[in-house]
C-alpha positions as CSV (number, residue, x, y, z in Angstrom):
1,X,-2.4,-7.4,-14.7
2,X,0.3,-8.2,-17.1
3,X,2.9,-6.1,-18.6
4,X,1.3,-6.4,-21.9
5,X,-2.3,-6.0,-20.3
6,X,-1.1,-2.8,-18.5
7,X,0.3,-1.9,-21.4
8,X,-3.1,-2.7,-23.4
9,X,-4.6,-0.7,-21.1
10,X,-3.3,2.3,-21.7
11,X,0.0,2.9,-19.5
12,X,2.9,3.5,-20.9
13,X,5.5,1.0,-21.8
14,X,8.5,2.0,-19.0
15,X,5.5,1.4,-16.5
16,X,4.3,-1.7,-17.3
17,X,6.9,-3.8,-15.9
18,X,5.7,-2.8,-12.3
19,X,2.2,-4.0,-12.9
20,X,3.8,-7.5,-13.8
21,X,5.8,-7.3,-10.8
22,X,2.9,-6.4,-9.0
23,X,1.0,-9.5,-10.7
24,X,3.4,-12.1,-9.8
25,X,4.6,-10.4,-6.1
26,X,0.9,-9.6,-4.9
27,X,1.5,-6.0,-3.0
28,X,3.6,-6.7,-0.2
29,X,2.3,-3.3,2.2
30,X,-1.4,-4.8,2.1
31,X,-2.4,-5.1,5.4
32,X,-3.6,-8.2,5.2
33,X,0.0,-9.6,4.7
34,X,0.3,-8.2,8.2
35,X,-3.1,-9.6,9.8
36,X,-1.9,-12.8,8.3
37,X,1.7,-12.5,10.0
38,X,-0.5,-11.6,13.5
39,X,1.2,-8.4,13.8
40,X,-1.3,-6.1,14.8
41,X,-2.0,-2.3,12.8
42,X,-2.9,1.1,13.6
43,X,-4.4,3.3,12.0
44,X,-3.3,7.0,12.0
45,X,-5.4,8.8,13.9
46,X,-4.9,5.9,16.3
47,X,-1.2,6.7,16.1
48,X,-1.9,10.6,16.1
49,X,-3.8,10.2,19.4
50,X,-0.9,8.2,21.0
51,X,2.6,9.9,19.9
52,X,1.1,13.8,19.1
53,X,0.7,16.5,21.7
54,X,-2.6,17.8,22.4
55,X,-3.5,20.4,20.2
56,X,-3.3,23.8,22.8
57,X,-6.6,25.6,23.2
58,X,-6.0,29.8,22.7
């Protein structure tokens, strides 16, 4: 949305400019930016399984 939609909407002024940033810039950390790039995600209990020690068993 705009800044004035945003602002329409009900946030507050000093916020609005991200939501027109966000309207002209798209959001950058989507993942599909990434799929689109062919780099390859994980998700975090993918990551948890790979890099975290086994929980111990007491």
């Amino acid at each position: 949305m705009t800044e004035e939609e945003a602002v329409a909407a009900g946030m507050p002024e000093w916020a609005g400019i991200s939501h027109e940033q966000m309207h002209v810039a798209g959001q950058p950390a989507h993942p599909g930016y990434a799929r689109a790039l062919g780099i390859s995600l994980t998700t975090f209990a993918e990551w948890a399984r790979e890099h975290l020690p086994e929980p111990s068993r007491h």
